[in-house]
C-alpha positions as CSV (number, residue, x, y, z in Angstrom):
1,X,20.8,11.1,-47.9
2,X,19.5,14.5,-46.5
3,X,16.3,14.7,-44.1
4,X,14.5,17.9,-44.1
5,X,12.3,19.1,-41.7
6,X,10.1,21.2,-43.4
7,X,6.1,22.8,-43.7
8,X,7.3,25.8,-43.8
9,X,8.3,28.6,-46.4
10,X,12.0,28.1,-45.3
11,X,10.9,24.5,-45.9
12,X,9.4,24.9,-49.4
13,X,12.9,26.8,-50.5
14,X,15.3,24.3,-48.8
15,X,13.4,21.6,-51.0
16,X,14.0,23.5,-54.3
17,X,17.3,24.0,-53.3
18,X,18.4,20.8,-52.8
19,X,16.1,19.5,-55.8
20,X,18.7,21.5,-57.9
21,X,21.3,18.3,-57.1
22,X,19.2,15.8,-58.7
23,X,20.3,13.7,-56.1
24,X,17.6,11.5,-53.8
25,X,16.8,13.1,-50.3
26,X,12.9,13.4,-47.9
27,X,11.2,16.2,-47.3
28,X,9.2,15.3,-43.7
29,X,5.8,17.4,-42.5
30,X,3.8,17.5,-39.6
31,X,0.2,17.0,-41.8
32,X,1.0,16.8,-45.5
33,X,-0.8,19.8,-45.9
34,X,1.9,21.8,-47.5
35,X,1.8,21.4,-51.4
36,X,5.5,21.0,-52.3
37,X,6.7,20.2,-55.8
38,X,9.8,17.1,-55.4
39,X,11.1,15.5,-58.5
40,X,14.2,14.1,-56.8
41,X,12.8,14.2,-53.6
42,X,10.3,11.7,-51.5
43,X,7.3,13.2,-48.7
44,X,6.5,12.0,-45.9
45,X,3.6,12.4,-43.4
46,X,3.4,12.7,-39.8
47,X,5.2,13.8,-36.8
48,X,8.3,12.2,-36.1
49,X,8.9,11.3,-32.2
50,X,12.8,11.1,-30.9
51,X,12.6,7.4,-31.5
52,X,10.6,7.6,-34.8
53,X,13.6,10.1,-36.2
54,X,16.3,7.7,-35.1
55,X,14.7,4.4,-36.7
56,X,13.9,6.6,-39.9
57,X,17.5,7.8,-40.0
58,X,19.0,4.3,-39.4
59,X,16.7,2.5,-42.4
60,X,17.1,5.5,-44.8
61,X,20.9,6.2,-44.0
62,X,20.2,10.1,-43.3
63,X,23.8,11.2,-43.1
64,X,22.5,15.0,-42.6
65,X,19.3,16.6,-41.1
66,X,18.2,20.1,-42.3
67,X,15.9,21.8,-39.6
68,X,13.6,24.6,-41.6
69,X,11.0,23.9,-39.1
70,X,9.0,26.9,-37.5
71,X,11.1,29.3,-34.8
72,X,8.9,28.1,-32.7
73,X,8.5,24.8,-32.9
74,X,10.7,24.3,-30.0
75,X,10.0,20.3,-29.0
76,X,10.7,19.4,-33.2
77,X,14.1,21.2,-32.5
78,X,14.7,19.5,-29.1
79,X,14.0,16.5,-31.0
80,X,16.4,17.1,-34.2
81,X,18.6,18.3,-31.6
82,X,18.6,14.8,-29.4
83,X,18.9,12.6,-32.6
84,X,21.6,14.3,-34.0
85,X,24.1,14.1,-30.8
86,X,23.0,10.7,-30.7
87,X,23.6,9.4,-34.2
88,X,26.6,12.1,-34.7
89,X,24.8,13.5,-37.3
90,X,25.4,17.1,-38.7
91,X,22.3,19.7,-38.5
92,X,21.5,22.9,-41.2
93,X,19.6,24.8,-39.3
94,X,17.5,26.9,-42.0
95,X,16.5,30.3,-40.0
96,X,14.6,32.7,-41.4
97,X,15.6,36.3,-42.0
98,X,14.8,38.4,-39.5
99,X,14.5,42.0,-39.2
100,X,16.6,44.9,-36.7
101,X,15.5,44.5,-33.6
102,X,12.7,47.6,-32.9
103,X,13.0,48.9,-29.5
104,X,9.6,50.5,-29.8
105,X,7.9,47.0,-29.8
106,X,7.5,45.9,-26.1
107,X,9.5,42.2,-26.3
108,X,8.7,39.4,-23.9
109,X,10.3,36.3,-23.1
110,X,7.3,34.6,-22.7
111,X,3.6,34.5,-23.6
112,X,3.2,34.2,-19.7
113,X,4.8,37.5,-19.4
114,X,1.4,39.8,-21.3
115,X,0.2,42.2,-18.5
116,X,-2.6,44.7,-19.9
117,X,-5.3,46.8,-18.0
118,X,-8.4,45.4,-18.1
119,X,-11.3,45.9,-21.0
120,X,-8.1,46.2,-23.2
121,X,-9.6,44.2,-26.5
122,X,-6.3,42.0,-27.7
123,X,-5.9,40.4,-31.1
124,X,-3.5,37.5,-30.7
125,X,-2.2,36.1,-33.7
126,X,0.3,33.6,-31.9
127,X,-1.3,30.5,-33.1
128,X,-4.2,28.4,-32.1
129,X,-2.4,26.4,-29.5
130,X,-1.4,29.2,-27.5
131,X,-4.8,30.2,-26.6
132,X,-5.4,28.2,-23.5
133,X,-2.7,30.1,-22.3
134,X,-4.4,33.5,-23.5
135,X,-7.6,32.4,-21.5
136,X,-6.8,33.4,-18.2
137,X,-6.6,36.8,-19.3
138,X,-10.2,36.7,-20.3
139,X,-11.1,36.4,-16.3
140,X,-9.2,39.7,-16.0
141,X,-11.6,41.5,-18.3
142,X,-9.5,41.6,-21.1
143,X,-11.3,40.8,-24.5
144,X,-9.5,38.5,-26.8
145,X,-9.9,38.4,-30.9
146,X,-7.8,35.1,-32.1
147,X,-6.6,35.0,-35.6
148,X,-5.9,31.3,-36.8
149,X,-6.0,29.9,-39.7
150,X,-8.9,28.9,-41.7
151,X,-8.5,25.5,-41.3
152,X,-11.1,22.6,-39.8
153,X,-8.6,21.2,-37.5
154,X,-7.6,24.9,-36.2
155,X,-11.3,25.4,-35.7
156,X,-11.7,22.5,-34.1
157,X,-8.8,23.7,-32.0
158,X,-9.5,26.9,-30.6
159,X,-12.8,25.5,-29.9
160,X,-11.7,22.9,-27.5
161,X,-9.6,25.2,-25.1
162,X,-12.9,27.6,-25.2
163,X,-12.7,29.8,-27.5
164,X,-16.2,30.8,-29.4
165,X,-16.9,31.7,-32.5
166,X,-17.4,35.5,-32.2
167,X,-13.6,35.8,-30.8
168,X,-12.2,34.0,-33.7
169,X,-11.0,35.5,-37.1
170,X,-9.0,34.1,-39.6
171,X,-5.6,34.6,-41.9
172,X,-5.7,34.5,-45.6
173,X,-2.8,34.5,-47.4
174,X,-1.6,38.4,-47.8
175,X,-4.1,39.1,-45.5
176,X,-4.3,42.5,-44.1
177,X,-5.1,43.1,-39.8
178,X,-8.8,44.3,-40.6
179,X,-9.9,43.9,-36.8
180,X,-10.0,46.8,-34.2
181,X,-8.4,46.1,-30.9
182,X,-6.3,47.6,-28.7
183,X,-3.2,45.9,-28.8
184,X,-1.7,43.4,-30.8
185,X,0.1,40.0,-29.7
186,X,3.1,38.7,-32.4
187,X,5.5,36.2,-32.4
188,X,8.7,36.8,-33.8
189,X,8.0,35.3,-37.2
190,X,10.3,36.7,-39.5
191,X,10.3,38.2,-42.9
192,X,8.5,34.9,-44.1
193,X,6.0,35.3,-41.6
194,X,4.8,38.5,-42.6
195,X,6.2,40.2,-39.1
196,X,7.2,43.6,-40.6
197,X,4.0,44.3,-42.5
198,X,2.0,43.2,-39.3
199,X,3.5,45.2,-37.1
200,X,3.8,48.3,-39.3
201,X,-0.5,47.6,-39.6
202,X,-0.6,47.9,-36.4
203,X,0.9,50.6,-35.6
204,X,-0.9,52.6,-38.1
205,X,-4.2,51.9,-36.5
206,X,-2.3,52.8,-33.4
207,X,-2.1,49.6,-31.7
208,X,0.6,48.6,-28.5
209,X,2.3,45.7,-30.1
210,X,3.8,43.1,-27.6
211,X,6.4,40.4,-29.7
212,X,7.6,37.2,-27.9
213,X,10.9,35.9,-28.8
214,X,11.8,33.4,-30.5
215,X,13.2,31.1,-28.7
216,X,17.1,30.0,-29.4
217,X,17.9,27.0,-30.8
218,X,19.5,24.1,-28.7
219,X,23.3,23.8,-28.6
220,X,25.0,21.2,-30.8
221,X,28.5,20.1,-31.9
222,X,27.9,20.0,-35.4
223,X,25.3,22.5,-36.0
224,X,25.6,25.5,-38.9
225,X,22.6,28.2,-39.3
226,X,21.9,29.3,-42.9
227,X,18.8,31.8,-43.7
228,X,18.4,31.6,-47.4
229,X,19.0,28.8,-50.3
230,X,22.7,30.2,-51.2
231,X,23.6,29.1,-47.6
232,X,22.0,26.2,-47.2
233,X,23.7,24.7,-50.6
234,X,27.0,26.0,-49.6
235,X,26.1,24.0,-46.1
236,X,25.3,20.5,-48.0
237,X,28.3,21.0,-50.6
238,X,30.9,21.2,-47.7
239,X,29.2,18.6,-45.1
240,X,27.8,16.3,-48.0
241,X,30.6,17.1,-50.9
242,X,29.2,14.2,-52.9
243,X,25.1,15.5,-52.8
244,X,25.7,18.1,-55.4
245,X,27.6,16.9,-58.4
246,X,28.9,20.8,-58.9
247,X,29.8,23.0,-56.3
248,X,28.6,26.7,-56.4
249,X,30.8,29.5,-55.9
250,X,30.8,33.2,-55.5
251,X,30.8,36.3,-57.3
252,X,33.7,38.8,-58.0
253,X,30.9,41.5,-56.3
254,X,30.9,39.3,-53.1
255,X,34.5,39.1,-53.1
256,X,34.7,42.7,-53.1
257,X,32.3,42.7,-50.5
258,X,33.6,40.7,-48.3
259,X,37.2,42.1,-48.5
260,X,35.7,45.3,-47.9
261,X,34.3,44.5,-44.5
262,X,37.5,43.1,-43.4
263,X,39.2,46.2,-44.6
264,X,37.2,48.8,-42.7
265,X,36.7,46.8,-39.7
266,X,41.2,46.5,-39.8
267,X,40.9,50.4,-40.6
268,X,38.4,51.2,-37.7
269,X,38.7,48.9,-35.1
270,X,42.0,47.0,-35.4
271,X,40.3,43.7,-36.0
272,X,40.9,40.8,-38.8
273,X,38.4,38.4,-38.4
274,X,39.0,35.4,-40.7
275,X,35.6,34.9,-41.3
276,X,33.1,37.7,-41.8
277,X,29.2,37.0,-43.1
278,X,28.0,39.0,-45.5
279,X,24.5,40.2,-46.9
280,X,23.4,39.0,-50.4
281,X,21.4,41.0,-52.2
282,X,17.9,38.7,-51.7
283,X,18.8,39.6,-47.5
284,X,20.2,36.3,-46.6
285,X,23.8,35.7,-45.2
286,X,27.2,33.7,-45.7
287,X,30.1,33.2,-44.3
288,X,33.4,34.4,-46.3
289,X,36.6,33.8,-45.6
290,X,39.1,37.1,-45.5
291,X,43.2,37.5,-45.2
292,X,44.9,40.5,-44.5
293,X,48.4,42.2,-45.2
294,X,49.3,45.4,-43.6
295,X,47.0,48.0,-45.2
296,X,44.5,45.7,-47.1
297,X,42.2,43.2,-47.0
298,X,42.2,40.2,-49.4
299,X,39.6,37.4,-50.6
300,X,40.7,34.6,-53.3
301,X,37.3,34.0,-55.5
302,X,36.4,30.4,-55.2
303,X,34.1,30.1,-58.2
304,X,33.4,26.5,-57.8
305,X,33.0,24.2,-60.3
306,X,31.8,27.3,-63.1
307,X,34.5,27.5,-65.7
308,X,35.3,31.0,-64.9
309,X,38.6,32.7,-65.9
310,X,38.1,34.6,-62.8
311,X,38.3,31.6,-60.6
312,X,41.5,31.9,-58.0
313,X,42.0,35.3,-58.7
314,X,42.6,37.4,-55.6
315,X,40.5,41.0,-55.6
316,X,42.1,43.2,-52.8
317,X,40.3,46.2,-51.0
318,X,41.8,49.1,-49.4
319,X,39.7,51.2,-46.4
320,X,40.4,54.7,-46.0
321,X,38.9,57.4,-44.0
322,X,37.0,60.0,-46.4
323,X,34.7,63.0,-46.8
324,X,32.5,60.9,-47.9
325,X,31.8,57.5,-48.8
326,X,32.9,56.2,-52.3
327,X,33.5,53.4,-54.1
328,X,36.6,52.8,-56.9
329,X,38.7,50.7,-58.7
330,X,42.3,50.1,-58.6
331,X,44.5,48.0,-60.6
332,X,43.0,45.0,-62.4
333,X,40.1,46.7,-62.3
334,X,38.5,47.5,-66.0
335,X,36.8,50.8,-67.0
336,X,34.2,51.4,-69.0
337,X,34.5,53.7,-72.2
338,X,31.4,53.1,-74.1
339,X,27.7,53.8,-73.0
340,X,25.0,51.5,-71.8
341,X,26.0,50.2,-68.7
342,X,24.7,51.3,-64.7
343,X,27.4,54.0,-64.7
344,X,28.8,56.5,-67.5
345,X,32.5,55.7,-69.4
346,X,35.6,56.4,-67.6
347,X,33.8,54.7,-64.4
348,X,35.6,51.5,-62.9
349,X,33.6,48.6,-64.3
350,X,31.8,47.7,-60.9
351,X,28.2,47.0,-61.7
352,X,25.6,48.5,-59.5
353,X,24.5,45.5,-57.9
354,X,28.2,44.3,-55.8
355,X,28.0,48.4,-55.5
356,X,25.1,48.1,-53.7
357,X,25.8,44.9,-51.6
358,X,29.2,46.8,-50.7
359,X,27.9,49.9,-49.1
360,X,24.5,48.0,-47.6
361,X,26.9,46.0,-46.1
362,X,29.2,48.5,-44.7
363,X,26.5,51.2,-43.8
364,X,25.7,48.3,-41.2
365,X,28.7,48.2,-39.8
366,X,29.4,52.1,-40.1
367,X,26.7,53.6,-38.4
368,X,27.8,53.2,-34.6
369,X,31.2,54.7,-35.9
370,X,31.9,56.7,-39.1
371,X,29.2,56.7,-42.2
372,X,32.3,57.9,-44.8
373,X,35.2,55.7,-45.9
374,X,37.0,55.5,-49.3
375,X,36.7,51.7,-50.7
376,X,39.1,50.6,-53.3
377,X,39.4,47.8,-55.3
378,X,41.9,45.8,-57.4
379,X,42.5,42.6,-58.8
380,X,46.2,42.0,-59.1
381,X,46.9,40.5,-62.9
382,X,43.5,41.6,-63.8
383,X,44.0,43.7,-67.2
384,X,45.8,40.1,-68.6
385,X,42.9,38.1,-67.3
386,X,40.1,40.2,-69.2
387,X,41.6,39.3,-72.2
388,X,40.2,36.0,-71.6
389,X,36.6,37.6,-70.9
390,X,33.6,39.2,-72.9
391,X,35.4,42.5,-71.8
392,X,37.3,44.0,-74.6
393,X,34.1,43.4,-76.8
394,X,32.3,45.8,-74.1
395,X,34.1,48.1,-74.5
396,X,35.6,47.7,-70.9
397,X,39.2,48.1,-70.6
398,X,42.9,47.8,-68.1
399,X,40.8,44.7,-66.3
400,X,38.1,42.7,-65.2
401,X,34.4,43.9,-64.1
402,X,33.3,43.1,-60.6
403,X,29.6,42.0,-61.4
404,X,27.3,39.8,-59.7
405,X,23.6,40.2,-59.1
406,X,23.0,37.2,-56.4
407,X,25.8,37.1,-55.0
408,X,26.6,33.5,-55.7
409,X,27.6,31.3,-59.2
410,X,25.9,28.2,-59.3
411,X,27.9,25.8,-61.5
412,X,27.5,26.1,-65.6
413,X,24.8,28.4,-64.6
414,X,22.6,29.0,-68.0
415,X,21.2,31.9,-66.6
416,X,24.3,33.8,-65.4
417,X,26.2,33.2,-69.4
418,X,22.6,34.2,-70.9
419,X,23.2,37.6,-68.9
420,X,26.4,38.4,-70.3
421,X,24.4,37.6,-73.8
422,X,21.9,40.3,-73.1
423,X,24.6,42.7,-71.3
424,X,26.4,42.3,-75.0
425,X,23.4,43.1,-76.9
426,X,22.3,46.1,-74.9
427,X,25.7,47.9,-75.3
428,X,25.8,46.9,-79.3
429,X,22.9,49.0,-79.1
430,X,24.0,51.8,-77.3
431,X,26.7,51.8,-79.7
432,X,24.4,53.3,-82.2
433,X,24.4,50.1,-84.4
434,X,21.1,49.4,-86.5
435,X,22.9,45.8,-87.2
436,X,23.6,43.4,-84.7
437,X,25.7,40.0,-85.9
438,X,25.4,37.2,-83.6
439,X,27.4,34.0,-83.7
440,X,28.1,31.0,-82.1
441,X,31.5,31.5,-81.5
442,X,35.1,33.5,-82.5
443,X,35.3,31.6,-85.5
444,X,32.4,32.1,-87.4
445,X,32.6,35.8,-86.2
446,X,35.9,36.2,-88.0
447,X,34.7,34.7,-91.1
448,X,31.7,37.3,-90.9
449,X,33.4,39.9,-90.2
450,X,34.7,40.6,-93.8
451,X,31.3,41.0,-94.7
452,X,30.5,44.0,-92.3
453,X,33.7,46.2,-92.2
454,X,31.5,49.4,-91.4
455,X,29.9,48.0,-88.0
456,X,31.9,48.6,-84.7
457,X,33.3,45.6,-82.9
458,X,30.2,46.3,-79.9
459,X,27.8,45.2,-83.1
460,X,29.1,41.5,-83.1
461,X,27.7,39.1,-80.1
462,X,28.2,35.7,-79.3
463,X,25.4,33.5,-78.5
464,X,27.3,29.9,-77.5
465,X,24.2,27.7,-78.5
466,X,21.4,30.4,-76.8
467,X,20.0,31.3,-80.5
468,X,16.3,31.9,-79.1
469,X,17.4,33.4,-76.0
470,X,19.9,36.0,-78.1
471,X,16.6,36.4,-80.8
472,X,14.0,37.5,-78.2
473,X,16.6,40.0,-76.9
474,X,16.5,41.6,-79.7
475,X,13.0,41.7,-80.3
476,X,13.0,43.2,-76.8
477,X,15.8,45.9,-77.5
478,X,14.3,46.1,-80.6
479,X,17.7,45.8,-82.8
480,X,15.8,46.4,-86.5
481,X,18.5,44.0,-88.4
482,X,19.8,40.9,-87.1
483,X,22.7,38.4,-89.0
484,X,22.8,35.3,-87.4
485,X,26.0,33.2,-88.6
486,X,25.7,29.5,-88.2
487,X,28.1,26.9,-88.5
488,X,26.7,23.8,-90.0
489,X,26.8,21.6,-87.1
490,X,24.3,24.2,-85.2
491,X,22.3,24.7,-88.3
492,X,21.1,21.2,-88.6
493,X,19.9,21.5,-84.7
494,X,18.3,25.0,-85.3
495,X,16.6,23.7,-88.7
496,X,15.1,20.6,-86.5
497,X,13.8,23.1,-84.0
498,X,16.4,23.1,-81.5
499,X,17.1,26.8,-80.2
500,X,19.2,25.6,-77.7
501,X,21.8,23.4,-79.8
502,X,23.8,22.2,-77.0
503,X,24.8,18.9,-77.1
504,X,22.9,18.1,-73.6
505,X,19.9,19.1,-75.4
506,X,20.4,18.4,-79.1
507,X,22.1,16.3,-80.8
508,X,22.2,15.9,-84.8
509,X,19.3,14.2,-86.6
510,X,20.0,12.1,-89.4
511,X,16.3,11.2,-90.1
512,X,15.8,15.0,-90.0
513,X,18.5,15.6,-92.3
514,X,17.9,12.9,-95.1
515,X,14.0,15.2,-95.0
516,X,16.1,18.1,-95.6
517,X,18.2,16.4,-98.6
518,X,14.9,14.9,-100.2
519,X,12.8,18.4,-100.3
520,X,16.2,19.7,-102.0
521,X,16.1,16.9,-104.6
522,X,19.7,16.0,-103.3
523,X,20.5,11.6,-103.5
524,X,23.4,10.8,-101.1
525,X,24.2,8.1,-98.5
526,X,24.6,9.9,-95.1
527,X,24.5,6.6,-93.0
528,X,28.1,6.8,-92.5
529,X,28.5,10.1,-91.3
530,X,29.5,11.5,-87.8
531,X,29.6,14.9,-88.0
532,X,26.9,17.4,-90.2
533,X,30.0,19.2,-91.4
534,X,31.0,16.1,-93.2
535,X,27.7,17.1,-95.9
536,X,29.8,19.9,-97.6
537,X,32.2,17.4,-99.0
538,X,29.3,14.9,-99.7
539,X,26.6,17.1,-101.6
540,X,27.9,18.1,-105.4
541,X,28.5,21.4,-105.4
542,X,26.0,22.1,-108.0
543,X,23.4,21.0,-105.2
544,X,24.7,22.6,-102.7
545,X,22.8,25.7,-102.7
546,X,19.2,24.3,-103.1
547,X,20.4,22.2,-99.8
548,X,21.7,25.7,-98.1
549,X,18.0,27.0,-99.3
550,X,16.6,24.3,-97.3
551,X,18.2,24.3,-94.0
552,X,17.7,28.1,-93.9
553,X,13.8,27.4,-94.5
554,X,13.6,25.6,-91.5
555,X,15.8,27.7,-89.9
556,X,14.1,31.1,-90.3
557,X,10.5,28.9,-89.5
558,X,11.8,28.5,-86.1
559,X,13.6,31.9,-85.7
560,X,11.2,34.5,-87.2
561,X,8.5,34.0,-84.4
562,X,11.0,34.8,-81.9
563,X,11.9,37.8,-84.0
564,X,8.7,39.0,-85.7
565,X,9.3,43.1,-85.9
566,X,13.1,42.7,-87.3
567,X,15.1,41.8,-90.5
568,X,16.6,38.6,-89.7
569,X,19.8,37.2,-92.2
570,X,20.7,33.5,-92.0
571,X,24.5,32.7,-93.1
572,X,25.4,29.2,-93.0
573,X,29.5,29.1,-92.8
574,X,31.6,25.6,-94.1
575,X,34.9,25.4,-92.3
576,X,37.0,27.0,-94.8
577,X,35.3,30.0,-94.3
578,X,33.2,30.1,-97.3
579,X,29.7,31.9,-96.2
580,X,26.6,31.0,-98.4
């Protein structure tokens, strides 16, 4: 059982994180004010003392506490901090993501520490329970504008330690600095808390900006610090292995990535850290394990519970000084040598994204020393391991593609095999094809084949049980002819409705398939049967194509909206290979 600290933004994302699990777990707010959506999870109300936190972790059995409270909120911390040594419970402490420190910002340590000449006007956007400490300044001849939020208990607030209305304004979501004064007073809010956008308003109107730090967190035993959803699952699935039922793991582009850092900081400074953290593409960080052997630098992918080919492999950079910087691909290491990917044929198949991530990543570390270094990759055993993988149908060849646009593989990820669907489809059209065959599978593509010996091998795409998601891509792409080959067993679940026929989702319909065999006038006992492919040896075969009429009815009813601008063919394929 997890505990989260939350009423914050940090808060709201380590809740639909953790919601991804299924499993049980709370999500704890000062006021109930923030609107969180929890399925799996349960809300509660109301400050939690030291003693409070330790009864609620004893009667709930919290076995780990995840702190995406405010920077600020130093006593919640102290509080998290005192109930975890005493209960010897781990902490996730979910920081934000903060930006380089500016040195043109004047920093201070604490509020206390403002100084400013008097009739400056300030706007203080700190919070309304730091103005009684602003108010002493007011005696100085300073004039003070306090931004709060536009809330009846911050009114109520700021009224009691003395402020009035005509020094109050107030903070809309996306809200814009729309006050003059003089000088402006920030916390150190983060990315989430609109810091960057404040202060570059500010110093367009040409304001002095003063930030106070955020303070550091307290010092635990057991404490790790994530600052973005990949981290903070990666957190719970090595403290709390059981929480998640499958464990995520990471992409070939962040393998690279990480190998890369190692190599250049072996090349440029003699180091091999075993850990180094990298930046994801969204801006938030992990932690990635590195080995070294004289020259290069080494990462084994760990793509947790996915069933990925790629999974173990071990993808190798090299860092060499250079003219300039570069990035490119070694042994293992596919290329492309048909159009309609980020980079033209004969280019190592490393997507744009982990390209990206590579040099943002090392451009960081670079700066202080040397912006140009050579970067190659390889994949030891990769050219045999592609065969396994979508890339000889690409077009990609001699190995694998480093890809990856998060950064991380959540387990069976829909989203990450619909991708590869639509990466398919893109470069059958840039293959020139007006035709595009989609099938379930490498079975009913051979069988369809035969029919289409003039299209290239780019023009036929598998679509696993994603039929809708493969028809609106072409709608989008705007492919003018589509043939979708369906096995029987998926035919029956697309005639229903189903345009996902996974078994999690569908399964077959007898009820729906004795409609089916009365609207084509066919009289059999299907009570008995298991399978749908059982039907071709039960219908006569004089029937057989009034029943084949049928299902493709229903089929194209469900189909044709997806595809409205297009020529869609329906083959149904028996097991022998016969295609009607």
């Amino acid at each position: 059982m997890i505990l989260v600290l939350g009423g914050t933004t940090e808060g709201r994302k380590a809740a639909a994180a953790l919601e991804e699990a299924g499993s049980t777990f709370f999500y704890s707010t000062k006021g109930g004010e923030q609107q969180v959506v929890l399925h799996h999870g349960t809300a509660v109300s109301g400050a939690l003392s030291r003693e409070g936190m330790v009864a609620f972790c004893h009667d709930h059995d919290i076995r780990l506490l995840v702190d995406a409270s405010h920077p600020f909120a130093t006593a919640l911390h102290q509080t998290v901090a005192d109930v975890a040594d005493e209960l010897c419970i781990p902490v996730v402490r979910y920081e934000r993501i903060f930006p380089p420190h500016d040195d043109s910002l004047t920093w201070l340590d604490d509020i206390g520490d403002l100084a400013l000449p008097p009739s400056t006007t300030l706007l203080a956007t700190t919070g309304v329970k730091s103005i009684a400490r602003l108010k002493p300044l007011e005696a100085l001849g300073i004039h003070i504008v306090y931004r709060i939020l536009p809330r009846e208990s911050s009114i109520r607030l700021a009224h009691e330690q003395g402020a009035t209305d005509d020094q109050l304004c107030f903070y809309e979501e996306g809200g814009t600095i729309d006050t003059d004064a003089d000088a402006i007073l920030l916390k150190e809010s983060g990315l989430s808390g609109g810091f960057c956008a404040k202060v570059q308003t500010a110093k367009e109107r040409g304001m002095k900006v003063f930030v106070v730090k955020r303070p550091p967190y307290p010092t635990l035993r057991r404490l790790t610090i994530v600052n973005g959803p990949h981290g903070l699952r990666r957190s719970v699935e090595k403290l709390l292995p059981e929480f998640y039922p499958r464990h995520s793991g990471l992409t070939t582009g962040t393998c690279a990535t990480a190998a890369a850092i190692g190599a250049t900081q072996q090349l440029l400074c003699g180091s091999r850290p075993e850990e180094v953290m990298v930046t994801l593409p969204d801006g938030e960080q992990i932690p990635v394990a590195v080995g070294y052997r004289e020259g290069y630098a080494f990462v084994v992918k760990d793509g947790g519970d996915d069933p990925d080919v790629t999974d173990g492999v071990v993808v190798r950079v090299t860092a060499e000084r250079s003219p300039h910087f570069e990035i490119v691909g070694g042994e293992g290491v596919g290329r492309f040598t048909l159009p309609g990917f980020d980079y033209p044929p004969g280019e190592a198949a490393i997507n744009r994204s982990p390209r990206q991530m590579i040099e943002q990543n090392l451009r960081a570390l670079l700066a202080p020393l040397s912006p140009n270094i050579r970067i190659s990759i390889s994949v030891p055993g990769g050219e045999a391991i592609a065969q396994k993988t979508f890339n000889p149908r690409l077009g990609i060849v001699g190995g694998i593609s480093i890809i990856g646009v998060s950064g991380i593989v959540k387990p069976f990820s829909e989203e990450a095999f619909i991708m590869s669907i639509r990466k398919c489809m893109e470069v059958a059209k840039a293959s020139g094809s007006r035709h595009v065959v989609i099938n379930s599978g490498g079975k009913s593509e051979r069988y369809v084949k035969g029919l289409h010996p003039e299209l290239p091998q780019q023009a036929f795409v598998e679509y696993g049980n994603y039929v809708g998601a493969t028809l609106k891509m072409a709608a989008d792409l705007h492919i003018p002819h589509i043939t979708l080959g369906l096995m029987l067993g998926k035919a029956v679940k697309l005639a229903a409705g189903h345009l996902d026929t996974h078994s999690r989702r569908a399964t077959m319909d007898k009820d729906f398939i004795g409609r089916m065999l009365r609207e084509a006038a066919i009289d059999i006992d299907i009570s008995a049967i298991t399978l749908a492919r059982e039907l071709w040896d039960r219908i006569p075969k004089r029937q057989l194509p009034a029943f084949v009429d049928t299902v493709k009815r229903h089929c194209h009813q469900h189909c044709d909206p997806l595809y409205p601008d297009g020529e869609l063919t329906i083959l149904l394929i028996d097991d022998q290979g016969n295609i009607f």
